[in-house]
mmCIF file as Biopython writes it, N, C-alpha, C and O atoms, coordinates in Angstrom:
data_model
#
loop_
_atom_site.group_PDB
_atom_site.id
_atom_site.type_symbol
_atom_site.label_atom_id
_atom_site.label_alt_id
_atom_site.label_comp_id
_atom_site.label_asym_id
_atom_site.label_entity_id
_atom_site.label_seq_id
_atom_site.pdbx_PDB_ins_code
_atom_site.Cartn_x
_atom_site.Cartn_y
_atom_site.Cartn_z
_atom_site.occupancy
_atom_site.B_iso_or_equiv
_atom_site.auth_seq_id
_atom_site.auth_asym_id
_atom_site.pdbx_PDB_model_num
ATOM 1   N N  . UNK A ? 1  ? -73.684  -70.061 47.668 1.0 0.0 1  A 1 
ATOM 2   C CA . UNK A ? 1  ? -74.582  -69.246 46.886 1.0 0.0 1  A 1 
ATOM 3   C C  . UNK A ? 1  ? -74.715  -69.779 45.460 1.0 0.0 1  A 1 
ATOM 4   O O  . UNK A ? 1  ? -75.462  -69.366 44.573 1.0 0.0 1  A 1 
ATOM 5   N N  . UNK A ? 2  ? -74.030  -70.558 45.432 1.0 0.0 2  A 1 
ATOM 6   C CA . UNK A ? 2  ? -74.088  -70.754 43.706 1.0 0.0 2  A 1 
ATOM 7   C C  . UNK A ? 2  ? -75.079  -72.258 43.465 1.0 0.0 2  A 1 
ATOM 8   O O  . UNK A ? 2  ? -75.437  -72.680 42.366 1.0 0.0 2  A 1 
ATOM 9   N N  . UNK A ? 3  ? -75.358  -72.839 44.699 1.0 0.0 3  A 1 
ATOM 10  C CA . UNK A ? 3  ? -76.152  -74.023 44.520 1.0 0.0 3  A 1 
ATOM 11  C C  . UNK A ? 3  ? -77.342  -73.550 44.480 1.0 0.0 3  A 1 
ATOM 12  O O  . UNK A ? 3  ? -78.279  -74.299 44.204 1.0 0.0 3  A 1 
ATOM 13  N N  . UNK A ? 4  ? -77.593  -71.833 44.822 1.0 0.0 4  A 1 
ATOM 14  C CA . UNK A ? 4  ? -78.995  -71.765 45.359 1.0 0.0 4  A 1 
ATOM 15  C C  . UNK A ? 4  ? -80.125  -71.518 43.616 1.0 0.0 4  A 1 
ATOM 16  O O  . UNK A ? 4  ? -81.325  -71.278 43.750 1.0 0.0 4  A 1 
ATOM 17  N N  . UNK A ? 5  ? -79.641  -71.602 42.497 1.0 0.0 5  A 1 
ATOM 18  C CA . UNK A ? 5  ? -80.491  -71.850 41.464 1.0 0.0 5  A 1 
ATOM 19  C C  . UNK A ? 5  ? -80.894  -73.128 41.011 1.0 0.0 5  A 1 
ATOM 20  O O  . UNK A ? 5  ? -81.982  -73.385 40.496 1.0 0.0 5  A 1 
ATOM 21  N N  . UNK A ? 6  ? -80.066  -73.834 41.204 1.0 0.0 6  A 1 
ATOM 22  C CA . UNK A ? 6  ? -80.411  -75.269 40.968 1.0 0.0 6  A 1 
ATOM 23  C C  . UNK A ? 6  ? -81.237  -75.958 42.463 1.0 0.0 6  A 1 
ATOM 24  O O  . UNK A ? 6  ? -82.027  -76.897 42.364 1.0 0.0 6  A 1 
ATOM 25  N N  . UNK A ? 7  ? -80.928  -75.378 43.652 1.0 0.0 7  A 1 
ATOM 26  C CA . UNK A ? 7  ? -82.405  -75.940 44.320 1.0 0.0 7  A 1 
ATOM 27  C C  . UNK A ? 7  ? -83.568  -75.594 43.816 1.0 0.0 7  A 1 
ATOM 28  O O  . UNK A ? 7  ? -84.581  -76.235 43.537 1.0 0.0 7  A 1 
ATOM 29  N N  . UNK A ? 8  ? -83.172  -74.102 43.717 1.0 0.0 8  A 1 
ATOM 30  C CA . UNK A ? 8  ? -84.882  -73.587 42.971 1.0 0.0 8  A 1 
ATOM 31  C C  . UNK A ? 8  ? -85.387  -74.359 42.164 1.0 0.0 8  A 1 
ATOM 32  O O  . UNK A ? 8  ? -86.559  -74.723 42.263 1.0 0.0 8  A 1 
ATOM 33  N N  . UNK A ? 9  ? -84.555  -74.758 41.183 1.0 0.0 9  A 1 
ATOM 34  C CA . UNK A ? 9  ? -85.431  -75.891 40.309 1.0 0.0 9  A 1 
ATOM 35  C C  . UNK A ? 9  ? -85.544  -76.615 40.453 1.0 0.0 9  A 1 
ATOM 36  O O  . UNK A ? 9  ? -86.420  -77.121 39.752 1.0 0.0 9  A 1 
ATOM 37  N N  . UNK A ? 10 ? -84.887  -77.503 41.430 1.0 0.0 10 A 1 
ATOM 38  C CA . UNK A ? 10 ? -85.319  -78.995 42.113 1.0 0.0 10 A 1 
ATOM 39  C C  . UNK A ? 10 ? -86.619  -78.827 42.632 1.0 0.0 10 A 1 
ATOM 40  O O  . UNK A ? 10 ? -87.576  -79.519 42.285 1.0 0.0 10 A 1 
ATOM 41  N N  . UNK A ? 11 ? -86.665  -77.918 43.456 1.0 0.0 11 A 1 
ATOM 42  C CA . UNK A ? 11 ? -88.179  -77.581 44.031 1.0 0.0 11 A 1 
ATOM 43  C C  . UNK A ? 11 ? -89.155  -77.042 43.451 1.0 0.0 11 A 1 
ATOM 44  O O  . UNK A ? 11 ? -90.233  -76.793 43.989 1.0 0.0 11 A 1 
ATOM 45  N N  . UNK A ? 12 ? -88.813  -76.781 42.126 1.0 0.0 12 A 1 
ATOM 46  C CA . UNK A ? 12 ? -89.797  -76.677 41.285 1.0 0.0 12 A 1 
ATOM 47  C C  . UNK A ? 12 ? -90.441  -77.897 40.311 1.0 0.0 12 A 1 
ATOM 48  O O  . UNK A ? 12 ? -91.500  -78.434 39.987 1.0 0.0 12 A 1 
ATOM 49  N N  . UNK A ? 13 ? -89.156  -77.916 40.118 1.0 0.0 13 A 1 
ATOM 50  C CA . UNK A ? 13 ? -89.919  -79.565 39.322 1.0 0.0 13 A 1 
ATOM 51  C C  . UNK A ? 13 ? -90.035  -80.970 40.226 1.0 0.0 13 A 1 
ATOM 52  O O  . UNK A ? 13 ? -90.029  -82.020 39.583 1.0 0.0 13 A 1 
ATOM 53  N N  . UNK A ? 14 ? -90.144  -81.048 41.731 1.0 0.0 14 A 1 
ATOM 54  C CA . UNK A ? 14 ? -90.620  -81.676 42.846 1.0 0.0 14 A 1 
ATOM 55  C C  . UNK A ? 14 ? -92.144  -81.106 42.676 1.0 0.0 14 A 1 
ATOM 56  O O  . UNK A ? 14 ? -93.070  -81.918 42.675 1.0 0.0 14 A 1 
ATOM 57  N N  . UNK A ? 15 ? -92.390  -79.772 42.537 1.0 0.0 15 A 1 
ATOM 58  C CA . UNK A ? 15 ? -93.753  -79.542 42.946 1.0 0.0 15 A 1 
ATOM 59  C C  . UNK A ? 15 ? -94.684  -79.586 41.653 1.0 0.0 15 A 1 
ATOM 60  O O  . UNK A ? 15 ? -95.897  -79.699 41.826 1.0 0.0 15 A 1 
ATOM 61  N N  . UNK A ? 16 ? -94.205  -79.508 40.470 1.0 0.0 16 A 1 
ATOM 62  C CA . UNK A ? 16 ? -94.637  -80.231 39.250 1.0 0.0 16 A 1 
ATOM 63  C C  . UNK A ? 16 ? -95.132  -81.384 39.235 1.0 0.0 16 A 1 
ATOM 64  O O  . UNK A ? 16 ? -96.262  -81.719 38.879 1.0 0.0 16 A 1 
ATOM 65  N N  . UNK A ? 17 ? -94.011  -82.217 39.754 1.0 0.0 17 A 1 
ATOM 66  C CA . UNK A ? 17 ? -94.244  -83.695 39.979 1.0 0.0 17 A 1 
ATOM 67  C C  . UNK A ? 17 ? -95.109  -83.957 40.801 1.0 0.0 17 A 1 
ATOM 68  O O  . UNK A ? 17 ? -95.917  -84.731 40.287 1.0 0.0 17 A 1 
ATOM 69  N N  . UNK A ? 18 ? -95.401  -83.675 41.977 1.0 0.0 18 A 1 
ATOM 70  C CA . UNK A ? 18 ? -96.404  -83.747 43.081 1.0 0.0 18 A 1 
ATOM 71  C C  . UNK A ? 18 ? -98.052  -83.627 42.787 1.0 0.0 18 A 1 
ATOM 72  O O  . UNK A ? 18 ? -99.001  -84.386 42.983 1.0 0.0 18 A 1 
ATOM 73  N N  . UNK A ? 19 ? -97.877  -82.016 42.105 1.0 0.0 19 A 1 
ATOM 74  C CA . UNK A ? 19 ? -99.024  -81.543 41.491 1.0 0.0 19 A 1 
ATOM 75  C C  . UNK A ? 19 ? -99.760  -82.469 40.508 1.0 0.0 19 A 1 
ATOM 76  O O  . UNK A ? 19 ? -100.948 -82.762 40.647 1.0 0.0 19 A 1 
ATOM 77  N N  . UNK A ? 20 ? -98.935  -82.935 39.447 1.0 0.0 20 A 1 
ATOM 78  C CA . UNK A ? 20 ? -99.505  -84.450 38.364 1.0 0.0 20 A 1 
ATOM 79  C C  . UNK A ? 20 ? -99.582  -85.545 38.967 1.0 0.0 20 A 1 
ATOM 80  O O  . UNK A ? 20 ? -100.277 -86.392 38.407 1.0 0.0 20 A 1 
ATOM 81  N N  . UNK A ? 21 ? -99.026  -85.869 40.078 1.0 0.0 21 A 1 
ATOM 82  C CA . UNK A ? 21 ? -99.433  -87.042 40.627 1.0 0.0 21 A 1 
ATOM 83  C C  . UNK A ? 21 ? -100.896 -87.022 41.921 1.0 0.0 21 A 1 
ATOM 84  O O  . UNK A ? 21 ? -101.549 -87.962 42.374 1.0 0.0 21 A 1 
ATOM 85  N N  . UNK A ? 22 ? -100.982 -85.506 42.194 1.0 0.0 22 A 1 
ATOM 86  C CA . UNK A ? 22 ? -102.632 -84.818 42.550 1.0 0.0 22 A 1 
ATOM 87  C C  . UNK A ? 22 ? -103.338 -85.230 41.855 1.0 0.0 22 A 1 
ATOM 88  O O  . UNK A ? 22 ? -104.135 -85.854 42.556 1.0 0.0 22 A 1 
ATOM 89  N N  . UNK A ? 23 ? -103.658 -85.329 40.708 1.0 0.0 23 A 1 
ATOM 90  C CA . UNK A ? 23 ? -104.524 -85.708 40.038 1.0 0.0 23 A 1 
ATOM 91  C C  . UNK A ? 23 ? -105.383 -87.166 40.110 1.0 0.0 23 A 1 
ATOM 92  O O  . UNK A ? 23 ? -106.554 -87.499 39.930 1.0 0.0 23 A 1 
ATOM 93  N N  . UNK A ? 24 ? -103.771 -88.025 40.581 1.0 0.0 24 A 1 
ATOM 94  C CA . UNK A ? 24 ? -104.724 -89.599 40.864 1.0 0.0 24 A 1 
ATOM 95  C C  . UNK A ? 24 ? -104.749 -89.847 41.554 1.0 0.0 24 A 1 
ATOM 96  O O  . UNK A ? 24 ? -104.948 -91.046 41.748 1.0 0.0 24 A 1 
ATOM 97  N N  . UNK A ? 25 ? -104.595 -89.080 42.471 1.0 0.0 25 A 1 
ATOM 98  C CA . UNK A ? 25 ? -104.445 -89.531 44.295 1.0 0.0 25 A 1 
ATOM 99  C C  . UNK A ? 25 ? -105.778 -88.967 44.566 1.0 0.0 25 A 1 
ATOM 100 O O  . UNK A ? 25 ? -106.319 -88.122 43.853 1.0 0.0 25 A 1 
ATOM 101 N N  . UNK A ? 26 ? -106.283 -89.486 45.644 1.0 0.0 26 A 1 
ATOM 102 C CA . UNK A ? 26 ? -108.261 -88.517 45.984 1.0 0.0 26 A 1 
ATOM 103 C C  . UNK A ? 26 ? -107.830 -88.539 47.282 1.0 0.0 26 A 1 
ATOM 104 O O  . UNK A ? 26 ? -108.403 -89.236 48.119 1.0 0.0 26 A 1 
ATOM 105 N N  . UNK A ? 27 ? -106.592 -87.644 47.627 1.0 0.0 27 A 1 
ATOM 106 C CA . UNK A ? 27 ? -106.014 -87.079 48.513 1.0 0.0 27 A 1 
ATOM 107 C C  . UNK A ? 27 ? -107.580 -86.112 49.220 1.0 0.0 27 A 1 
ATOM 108 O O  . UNK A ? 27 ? -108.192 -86.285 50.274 1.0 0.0 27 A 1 
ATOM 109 N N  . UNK A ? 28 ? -107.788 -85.156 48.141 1.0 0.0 28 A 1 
ATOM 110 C CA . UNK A ? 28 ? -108.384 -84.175 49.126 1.0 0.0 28 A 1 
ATOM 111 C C  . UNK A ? 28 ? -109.758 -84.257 48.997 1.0 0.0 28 A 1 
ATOM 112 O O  . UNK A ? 28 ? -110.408 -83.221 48.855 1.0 0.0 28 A 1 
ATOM 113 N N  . UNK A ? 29 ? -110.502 -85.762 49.036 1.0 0.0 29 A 1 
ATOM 114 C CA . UNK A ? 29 ? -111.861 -85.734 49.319 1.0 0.0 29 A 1 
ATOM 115 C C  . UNK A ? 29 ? -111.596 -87.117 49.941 1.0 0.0 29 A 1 
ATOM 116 O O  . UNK A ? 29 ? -111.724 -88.238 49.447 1.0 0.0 29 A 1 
ATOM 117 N N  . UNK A ? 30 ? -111.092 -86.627 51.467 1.0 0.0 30 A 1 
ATOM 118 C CA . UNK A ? 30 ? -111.279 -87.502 52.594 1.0 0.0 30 A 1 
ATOM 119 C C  . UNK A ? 30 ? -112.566 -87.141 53.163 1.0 0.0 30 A 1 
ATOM 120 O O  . UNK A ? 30 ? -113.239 -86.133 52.951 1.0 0.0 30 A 1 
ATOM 121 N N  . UNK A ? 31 ? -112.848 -88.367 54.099 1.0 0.0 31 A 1 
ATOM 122 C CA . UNK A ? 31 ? -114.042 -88.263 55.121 1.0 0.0 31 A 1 
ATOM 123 C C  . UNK A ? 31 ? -113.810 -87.401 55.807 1.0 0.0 31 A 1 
ATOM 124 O O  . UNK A ? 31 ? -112.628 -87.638 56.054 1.0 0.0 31 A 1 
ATOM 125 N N  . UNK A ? 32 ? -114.080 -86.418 56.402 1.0 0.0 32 A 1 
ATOM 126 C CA . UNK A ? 32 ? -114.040 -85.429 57.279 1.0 0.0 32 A 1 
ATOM 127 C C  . UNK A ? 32 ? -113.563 -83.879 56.958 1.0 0.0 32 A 1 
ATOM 128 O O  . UNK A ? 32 ? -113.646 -82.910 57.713 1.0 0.0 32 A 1 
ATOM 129 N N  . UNK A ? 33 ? -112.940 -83.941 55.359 1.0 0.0 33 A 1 
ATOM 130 C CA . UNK A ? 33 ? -113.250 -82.555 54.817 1.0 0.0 33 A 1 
ATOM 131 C C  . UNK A ? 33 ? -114.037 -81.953 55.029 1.0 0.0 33 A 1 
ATOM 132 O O  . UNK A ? 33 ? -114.820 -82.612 55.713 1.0 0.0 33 A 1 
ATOM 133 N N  . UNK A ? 34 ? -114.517 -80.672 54.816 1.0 0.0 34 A 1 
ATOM 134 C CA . UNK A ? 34 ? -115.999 -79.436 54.881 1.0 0.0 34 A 1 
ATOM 135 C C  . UNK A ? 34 ? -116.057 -79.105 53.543 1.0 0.0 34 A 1 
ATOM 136 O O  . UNK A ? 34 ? -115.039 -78.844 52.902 1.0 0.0 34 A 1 
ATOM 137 N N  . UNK A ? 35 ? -117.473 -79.092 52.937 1.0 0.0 35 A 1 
ATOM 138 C CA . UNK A ? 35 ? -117.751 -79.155 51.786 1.0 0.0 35 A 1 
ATOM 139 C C  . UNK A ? 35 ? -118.659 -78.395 52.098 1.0 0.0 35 A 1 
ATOM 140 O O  . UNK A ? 35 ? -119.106 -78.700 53.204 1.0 0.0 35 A 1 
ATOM 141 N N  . UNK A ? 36 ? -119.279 -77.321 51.533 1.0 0.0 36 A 1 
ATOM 142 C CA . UNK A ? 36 ? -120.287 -76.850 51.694 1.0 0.0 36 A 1 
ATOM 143 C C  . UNK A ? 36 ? -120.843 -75.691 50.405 1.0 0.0 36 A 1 
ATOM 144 O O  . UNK A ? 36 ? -120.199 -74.680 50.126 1.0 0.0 36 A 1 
ATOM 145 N N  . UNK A ? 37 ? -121.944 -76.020 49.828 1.0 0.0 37 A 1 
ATOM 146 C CA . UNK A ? 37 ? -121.942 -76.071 48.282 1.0 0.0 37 A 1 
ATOM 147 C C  . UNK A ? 37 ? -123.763 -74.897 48.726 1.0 0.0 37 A 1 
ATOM 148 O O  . UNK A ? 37 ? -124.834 -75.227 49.235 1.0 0.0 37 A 1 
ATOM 149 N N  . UNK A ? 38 ? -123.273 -73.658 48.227 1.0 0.0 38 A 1 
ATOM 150 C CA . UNK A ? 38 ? -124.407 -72.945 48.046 1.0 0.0 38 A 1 
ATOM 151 C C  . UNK A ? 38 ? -124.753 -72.624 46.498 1.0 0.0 38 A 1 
ATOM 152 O O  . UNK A ? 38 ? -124.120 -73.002 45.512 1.0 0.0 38 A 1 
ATOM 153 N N  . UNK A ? 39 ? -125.925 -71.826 46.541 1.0 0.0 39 A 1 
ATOM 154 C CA . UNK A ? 39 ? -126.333 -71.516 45.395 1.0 0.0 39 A 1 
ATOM 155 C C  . UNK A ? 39 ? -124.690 -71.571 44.108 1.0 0.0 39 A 1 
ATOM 156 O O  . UNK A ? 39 ? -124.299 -72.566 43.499 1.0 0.0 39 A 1 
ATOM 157 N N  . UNK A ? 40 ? -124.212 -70.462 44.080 1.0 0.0 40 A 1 
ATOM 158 C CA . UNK A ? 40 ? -122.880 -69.814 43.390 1.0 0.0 40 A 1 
ATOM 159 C C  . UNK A ? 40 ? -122.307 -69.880 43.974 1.0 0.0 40 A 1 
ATOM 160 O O  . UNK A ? 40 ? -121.632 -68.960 43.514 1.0 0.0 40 A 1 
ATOM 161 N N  . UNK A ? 41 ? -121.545 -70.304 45.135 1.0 0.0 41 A 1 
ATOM 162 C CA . UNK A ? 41 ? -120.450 -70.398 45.712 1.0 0.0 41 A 1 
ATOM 163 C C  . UNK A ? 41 ? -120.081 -72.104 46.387 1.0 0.0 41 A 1 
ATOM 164 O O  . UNK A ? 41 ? -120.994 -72.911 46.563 1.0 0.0 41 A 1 
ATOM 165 N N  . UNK A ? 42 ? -118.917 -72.364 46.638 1.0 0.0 42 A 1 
ATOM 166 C CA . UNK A ? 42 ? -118.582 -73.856 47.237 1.0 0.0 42 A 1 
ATOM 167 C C  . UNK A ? 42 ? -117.461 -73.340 48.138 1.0 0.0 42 A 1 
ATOM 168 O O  . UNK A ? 42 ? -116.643 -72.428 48.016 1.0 0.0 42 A 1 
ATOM 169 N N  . UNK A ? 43 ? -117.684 -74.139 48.977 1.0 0.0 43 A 1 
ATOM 170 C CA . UNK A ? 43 ? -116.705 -73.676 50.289 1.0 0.0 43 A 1 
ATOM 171 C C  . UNK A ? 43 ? -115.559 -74.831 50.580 1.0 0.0 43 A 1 
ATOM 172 O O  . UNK A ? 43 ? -116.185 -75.891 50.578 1.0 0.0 43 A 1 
ATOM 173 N N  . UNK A ? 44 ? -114.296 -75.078 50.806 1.0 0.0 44 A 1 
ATOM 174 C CA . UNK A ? 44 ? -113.844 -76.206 50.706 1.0 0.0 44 A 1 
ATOM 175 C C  . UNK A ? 44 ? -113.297 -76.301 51.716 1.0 0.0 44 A 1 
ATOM 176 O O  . UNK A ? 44 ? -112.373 -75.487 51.720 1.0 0.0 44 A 1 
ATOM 177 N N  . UNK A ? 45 ? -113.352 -77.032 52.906 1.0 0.0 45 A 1 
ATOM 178 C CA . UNK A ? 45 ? -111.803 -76.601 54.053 1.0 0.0 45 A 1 
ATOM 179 C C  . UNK A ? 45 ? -111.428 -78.708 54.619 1.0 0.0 45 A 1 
ATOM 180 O O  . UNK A ? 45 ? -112.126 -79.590 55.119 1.0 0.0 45 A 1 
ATOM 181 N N  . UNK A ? 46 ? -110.116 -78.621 54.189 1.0 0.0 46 A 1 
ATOM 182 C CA . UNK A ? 46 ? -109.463 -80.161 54.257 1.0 0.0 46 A 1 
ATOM 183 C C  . UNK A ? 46 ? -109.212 -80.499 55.415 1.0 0.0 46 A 1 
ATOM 184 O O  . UNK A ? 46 ? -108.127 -81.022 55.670 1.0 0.0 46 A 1 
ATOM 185 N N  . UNK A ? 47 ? -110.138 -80.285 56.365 1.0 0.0 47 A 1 
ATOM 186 C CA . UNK A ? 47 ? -109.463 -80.700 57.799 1.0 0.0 47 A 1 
ATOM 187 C C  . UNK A ? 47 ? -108.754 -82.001 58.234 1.0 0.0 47 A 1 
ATOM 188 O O  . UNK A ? 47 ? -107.944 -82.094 59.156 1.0 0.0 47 A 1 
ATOM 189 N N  . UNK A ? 48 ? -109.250 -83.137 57.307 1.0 0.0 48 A 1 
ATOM 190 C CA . UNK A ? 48 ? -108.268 -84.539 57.480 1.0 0.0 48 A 1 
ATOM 191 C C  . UNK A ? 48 ? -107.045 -85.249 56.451 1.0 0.0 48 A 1 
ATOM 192 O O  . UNK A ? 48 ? -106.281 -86.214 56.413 1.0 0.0 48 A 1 
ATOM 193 N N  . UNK A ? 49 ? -107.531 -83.806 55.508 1.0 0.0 49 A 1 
ATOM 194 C CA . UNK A ? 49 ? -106.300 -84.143 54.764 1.0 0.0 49 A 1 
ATOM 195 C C  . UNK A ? 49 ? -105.283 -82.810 55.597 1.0 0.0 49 A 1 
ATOM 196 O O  . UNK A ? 49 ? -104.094 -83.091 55.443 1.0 0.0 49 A 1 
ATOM 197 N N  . UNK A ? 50 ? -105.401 -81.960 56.116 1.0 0.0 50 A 1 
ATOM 198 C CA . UNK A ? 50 ? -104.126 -81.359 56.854 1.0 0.0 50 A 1 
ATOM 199 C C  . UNK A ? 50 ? -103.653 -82.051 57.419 1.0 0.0 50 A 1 
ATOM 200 O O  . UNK A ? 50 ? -102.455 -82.202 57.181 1.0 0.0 50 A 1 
ATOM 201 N N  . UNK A ? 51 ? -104.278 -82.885 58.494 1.0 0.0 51 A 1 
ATOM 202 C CA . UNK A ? 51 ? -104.074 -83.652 59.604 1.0 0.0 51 A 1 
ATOM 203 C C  . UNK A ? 51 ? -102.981 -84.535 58.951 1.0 0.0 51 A 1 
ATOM 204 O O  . UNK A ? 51 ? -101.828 -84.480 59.380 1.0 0.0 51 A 1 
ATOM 205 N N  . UNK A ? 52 ? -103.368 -85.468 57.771 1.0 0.0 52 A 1 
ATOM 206 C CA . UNK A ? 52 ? -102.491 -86.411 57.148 1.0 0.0 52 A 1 
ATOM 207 C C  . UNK A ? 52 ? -101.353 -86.206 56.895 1.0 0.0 52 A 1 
ATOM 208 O O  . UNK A ? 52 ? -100.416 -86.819 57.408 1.0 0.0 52 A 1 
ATOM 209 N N  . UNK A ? 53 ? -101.237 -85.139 55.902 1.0 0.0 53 A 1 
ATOM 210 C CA . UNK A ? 53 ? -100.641 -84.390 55.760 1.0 0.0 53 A 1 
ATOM 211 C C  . UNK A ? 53 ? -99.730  -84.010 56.652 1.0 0.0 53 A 1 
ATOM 212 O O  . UNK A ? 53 ? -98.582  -84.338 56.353 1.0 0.0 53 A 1 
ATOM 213 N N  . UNK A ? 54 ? -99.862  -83.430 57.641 1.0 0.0 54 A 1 
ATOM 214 C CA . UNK A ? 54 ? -99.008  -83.025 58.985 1.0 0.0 54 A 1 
ATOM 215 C C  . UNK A ? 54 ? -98.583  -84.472 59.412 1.0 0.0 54 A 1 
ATOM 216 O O  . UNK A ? 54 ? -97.365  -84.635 59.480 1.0 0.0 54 A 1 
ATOM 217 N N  . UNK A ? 55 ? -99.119  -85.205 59.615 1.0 0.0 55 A 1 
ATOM 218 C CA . UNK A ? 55 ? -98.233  -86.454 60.302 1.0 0.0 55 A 1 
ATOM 219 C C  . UNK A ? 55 ? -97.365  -87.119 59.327 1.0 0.0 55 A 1 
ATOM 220 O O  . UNK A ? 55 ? -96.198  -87.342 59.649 1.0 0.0 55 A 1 
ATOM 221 N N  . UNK A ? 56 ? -97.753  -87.424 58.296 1.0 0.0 56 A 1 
ATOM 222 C CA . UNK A ? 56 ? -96.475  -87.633 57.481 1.0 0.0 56 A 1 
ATOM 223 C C  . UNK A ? 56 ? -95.655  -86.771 57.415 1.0 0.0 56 A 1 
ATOM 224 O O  . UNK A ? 56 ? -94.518  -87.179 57.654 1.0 0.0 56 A 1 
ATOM 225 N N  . UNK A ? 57 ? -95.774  -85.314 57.099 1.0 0.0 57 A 1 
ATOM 226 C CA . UNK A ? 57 ? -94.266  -84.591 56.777 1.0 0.0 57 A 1 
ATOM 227 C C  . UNK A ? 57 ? -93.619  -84.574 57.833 1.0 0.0 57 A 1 
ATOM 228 O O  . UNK A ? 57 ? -92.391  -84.576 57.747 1.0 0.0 57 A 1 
ATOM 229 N N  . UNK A ? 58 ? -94.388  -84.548 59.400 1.0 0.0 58 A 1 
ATOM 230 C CA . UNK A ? 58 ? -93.506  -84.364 59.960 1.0 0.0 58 A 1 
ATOM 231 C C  . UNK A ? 58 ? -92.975  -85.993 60.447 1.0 0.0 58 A 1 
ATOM 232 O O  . UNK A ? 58 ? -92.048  -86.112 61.249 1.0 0.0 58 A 1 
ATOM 233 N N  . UNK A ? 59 ? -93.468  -86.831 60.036 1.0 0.0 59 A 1 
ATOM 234 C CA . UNK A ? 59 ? -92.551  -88.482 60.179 1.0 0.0 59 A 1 
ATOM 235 C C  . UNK A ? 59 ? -91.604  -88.338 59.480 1.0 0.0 59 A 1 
ATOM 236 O O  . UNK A ? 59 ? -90.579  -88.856 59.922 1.0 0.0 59 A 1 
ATOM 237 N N  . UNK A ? 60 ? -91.490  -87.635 58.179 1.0 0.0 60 A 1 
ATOM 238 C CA . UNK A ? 60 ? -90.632  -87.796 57.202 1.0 0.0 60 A 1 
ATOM 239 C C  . UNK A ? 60 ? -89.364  -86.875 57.496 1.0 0.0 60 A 1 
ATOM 240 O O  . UNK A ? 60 ? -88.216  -87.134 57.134 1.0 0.0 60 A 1 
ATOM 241 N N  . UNK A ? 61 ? -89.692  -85.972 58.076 1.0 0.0 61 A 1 
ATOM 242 C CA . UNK A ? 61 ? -89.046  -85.451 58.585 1.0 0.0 61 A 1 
ATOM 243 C C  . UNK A ? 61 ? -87.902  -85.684 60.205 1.0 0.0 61 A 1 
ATOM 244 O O  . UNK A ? 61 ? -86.780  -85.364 60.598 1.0 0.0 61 A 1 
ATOM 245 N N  . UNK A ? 62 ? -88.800  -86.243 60.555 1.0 0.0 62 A 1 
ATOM 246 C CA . UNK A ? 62 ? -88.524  -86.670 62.041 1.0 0.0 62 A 1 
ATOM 247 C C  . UNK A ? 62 ? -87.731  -87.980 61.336 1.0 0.0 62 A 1 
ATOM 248 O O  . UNK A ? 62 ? -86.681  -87.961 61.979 1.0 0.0 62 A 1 
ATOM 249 N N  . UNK A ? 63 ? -87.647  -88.792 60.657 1.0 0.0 63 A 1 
ATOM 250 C CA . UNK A ? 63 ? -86.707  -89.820 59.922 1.0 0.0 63 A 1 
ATOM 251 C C  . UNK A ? 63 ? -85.592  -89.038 59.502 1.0 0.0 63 A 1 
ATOM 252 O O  . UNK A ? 63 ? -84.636  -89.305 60.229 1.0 0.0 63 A 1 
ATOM 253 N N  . UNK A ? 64 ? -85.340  -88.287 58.743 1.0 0.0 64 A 1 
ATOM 254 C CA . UNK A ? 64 ? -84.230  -87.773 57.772 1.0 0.0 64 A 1 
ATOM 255 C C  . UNK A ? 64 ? -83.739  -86.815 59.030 1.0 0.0 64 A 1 
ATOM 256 O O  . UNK A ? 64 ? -82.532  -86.581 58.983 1.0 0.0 64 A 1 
ATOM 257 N N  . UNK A ? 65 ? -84.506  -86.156 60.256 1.0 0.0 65 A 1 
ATOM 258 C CA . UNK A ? 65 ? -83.281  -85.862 60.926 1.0 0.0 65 A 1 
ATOM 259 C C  . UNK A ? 65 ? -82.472  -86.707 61.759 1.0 0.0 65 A 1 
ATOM 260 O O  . UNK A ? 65 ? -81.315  -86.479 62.110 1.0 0.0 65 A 1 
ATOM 261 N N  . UNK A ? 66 ? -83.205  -87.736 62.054 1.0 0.0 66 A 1 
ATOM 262 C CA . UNK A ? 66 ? -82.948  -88.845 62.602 1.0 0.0 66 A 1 
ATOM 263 C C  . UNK A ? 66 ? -81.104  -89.635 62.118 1.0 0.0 66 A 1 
ATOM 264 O O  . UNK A ? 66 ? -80.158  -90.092 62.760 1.0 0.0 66 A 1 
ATOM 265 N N  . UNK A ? 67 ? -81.296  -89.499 61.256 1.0 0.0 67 A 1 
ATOM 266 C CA . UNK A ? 67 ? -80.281  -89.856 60.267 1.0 0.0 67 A 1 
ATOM 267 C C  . UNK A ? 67 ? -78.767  -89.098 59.837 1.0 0.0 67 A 1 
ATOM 268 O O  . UNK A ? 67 ? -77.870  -89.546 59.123 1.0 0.0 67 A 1 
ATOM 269 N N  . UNK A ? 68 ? -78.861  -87.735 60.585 1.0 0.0 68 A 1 
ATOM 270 C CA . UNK A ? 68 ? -78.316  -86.878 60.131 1.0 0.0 68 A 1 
ATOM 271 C C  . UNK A ? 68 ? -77.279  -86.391 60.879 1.0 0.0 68 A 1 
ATOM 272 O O  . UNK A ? 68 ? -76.611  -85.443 60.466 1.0 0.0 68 A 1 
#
């Protein structure tokens, strides 16, 4: 119980880090996103960046249990 504040902040400043490095990555305007741009409203849905997304975490995952 006593490690569990200092994960919190590991995983916080992991998702800090992630988030600023969003910025130069053009992660989420892959080919096959849904974009759909009306008058006042924009619709966004990442269907090939989930996909990516999902196969790496779970490689990365599927490695580190691999290991374990």
């Amino acid at each position: 119980m006593t490690n569990l504040p200092k994960t919190i902040m590991l995983i916080g400043v992991v998702l800090i880090i992630v988030g600023f490095l969003m910025q130069f990555v053009k992660l989420g305007r892959l080919p096959g996103d849904i974009v759909i741009k009306k008058e006042n409203a924009t619709f966004y849905f990442p269907i090939m960046t989930s996909i990516i997304l999902s196969v790496v975490l779970s490689l990365i995952f599927y490695v580190i249990g691999r290991f374990r």
